[in-house]
C-alpha positions as CSV (number, residue, x, y, z in Angstrom):
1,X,112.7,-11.1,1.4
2,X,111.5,-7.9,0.2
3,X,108.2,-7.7,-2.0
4,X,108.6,-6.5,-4.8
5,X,105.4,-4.0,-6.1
6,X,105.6,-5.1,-9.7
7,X,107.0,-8.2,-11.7
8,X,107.0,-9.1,-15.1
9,X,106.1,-11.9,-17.3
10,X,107.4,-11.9,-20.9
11,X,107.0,-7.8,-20.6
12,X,104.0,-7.9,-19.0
13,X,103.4,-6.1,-15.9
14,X,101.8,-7.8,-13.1
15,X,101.3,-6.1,-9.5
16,X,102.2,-8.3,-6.2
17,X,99.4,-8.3,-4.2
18,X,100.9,-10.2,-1.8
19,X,103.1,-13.0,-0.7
20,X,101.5,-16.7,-1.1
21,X,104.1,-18.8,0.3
22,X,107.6,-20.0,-0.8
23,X,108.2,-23.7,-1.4
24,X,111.4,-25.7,-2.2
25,X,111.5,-24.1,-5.6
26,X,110.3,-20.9,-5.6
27,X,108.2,-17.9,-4.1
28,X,104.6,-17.7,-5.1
29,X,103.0,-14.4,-5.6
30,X,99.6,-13.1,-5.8
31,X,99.1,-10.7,-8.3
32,X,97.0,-8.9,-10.7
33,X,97.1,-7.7,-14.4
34,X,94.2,-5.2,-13.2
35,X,91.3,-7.3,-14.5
36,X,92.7,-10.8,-13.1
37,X,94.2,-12.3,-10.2
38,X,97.0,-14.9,-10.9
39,X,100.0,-16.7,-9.4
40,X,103.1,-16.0,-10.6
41,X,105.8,-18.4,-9.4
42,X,109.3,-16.8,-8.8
43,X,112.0,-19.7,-9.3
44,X,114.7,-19.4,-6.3
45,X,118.1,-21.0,-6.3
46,X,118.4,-21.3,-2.3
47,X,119.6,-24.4,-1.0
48,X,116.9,-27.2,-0.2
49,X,119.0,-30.1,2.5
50,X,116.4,-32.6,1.8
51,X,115.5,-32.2,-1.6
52,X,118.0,-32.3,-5.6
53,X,116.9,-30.1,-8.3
54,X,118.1,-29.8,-12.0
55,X,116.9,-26.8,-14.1
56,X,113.8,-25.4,-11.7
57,X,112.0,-24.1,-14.6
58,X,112.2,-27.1,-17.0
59,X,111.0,-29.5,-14.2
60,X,108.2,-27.5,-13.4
61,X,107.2,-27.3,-17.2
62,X,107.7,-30.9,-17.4
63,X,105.5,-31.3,-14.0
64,X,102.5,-29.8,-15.5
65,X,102.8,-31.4,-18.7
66,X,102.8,-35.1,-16.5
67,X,100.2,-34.2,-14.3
68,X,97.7,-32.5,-17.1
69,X,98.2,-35.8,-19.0
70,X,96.9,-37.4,-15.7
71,X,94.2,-35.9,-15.8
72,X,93.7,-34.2,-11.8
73,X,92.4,-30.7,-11.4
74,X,95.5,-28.1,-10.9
75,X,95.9,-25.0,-12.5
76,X,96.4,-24.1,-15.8
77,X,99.6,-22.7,-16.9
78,X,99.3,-19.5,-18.7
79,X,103.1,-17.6,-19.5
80,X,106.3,-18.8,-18.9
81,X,109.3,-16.3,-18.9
82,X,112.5,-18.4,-19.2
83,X,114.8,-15.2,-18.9
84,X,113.8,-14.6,-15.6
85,X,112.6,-17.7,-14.4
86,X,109.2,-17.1,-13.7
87,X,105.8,-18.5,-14.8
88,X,102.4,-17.6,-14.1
89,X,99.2,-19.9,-13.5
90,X,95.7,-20.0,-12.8
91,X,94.7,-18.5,-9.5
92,X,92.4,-20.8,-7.4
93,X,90.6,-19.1,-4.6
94,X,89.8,-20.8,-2.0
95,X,90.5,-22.2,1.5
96,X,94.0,-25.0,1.5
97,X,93.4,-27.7,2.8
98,X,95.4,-27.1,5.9
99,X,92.9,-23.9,6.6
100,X,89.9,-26.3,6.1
101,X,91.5,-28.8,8.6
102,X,92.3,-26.1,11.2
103,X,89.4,-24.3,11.0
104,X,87.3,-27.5,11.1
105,X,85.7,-27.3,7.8
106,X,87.0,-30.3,6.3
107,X,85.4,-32.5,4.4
108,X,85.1,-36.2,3.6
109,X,84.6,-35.7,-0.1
110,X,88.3,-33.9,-0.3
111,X,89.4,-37.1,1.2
112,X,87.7,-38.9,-1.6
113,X,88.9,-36.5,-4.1
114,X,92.5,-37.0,-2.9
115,X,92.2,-41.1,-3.6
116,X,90.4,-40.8,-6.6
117,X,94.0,-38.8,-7.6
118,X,95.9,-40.9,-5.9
119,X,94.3,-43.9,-8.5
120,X,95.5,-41.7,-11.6
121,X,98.7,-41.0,-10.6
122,X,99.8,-44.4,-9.1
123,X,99.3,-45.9,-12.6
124,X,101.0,-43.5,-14.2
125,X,104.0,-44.6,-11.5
126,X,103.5,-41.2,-9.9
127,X,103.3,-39.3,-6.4
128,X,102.7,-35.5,-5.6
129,X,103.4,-33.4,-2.7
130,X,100.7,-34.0,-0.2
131,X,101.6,-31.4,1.7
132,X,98.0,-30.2,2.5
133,X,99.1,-26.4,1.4
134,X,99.5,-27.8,-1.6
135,X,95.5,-28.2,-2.3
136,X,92.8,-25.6,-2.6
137,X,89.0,-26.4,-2.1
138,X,87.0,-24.1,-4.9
139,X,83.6,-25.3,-5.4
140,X,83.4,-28.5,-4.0
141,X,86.4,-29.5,-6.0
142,X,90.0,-30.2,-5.0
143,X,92.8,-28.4,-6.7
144,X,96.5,-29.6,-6.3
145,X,98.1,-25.9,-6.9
146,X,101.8,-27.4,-7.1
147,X,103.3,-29.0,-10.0
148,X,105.6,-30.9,-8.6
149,X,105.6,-34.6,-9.2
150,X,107.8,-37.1,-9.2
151,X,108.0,-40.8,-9.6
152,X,106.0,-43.2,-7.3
153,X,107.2,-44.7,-4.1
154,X,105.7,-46.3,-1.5
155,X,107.6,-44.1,1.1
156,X,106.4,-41.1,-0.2
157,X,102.6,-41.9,-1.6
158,X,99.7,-40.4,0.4
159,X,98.8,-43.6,2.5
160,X,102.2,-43.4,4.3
161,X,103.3,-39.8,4.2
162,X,100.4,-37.7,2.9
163,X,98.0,-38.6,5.1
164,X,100.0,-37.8,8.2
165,X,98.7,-34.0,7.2
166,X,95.6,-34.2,6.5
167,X,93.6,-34.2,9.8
168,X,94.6,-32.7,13.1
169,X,97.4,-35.5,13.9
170,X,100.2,-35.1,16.4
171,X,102.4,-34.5,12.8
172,X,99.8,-31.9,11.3
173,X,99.5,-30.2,15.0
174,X,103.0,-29.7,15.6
175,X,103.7,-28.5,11.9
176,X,100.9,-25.6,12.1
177,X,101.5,-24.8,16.2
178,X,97.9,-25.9,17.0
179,X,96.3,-27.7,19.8
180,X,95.0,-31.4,18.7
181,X,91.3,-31.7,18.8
182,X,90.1,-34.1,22.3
């Protein structure tokens, strides 16, 4: 994919700084209005083999809305452009957790922080990715920087899949291409 230098939200310039990452849904974007840095997600329509989508854009609006009414720490949302598919949120600088896990800096209180989210969205019948990309560490506290949600199952809740990524396991080592600790 090329980069583009400039995208824009509802008419409103933004320059790419760089490429965050692109997920099942879209391509995330660092970029800057020249007095802020944000993150403006780029919905993508390439095929996902493991994973059905309806309307992108309406199930991330409806993501946020679920997990703000939860109540965890993610980013706010701040413009959505229907048009062209492309919203832009909060940027949250800091270290993912899969940094913090490689370059042996985490923490026991982000494992805290993860079940005391876990609690708020199992009884609102809810899981997350757990994907540890998809959480920052900002000042001591835990951002999930996805919106992605969807309904709870035991397959898919931290305990059985999540946690497989959140410490140098065989799973987490051969995901990232580095060597377990001994």
């Amino acid at each position: 994919m090329d980069i583009p230098e400039v995208l824009s939200v509802n008419d409103k310039s933004y320059r790419v700084i760089k490429l965050l990452g692109k997920g099942k849904g879209g391509y995330s974007f660092l970029v800057t209005d020249g007095e802020q840095r944000y993150v403006l997600k780029q919905i993508h329509h390439e095929p996902c083999d493991y994973y059905n989508f309806g309307d992108k854009l309406k199930s991330e609006l409806d993501d946020y809305a679920r997990l703000k009414a939860v109540g965890i720490s993610i980013p706010k949302l701040i413009d959505t452009d229907v048009a062209h598919e492309r919203i832009i949120k909060e940027y949250i600088d800091g270290k993912t957790v899969s940094e913090c896990i490689i370059d042996g800096e985490m923490k026991e209180d982000y494992l805290s922080q993860i079940k005391q989210m876990c609690r708020l969205l199992y009884s609102a019948h809810l899981n997350i990715d757990y994907f540890p990309t998809n959480f920052i560490a900002c000042g001591g506290t835990l951002y999930y920087i996805d919106y992605e949600c969807n309904s709870y199952s035991d397959e898919w809740n931290f305990e059985n899949w999540g946690i497989k990524y959140w410490s140098k396991t065989g799973e987490f080592c051969k995901h990232f291409g580095v060597p377990a600790d001994r």
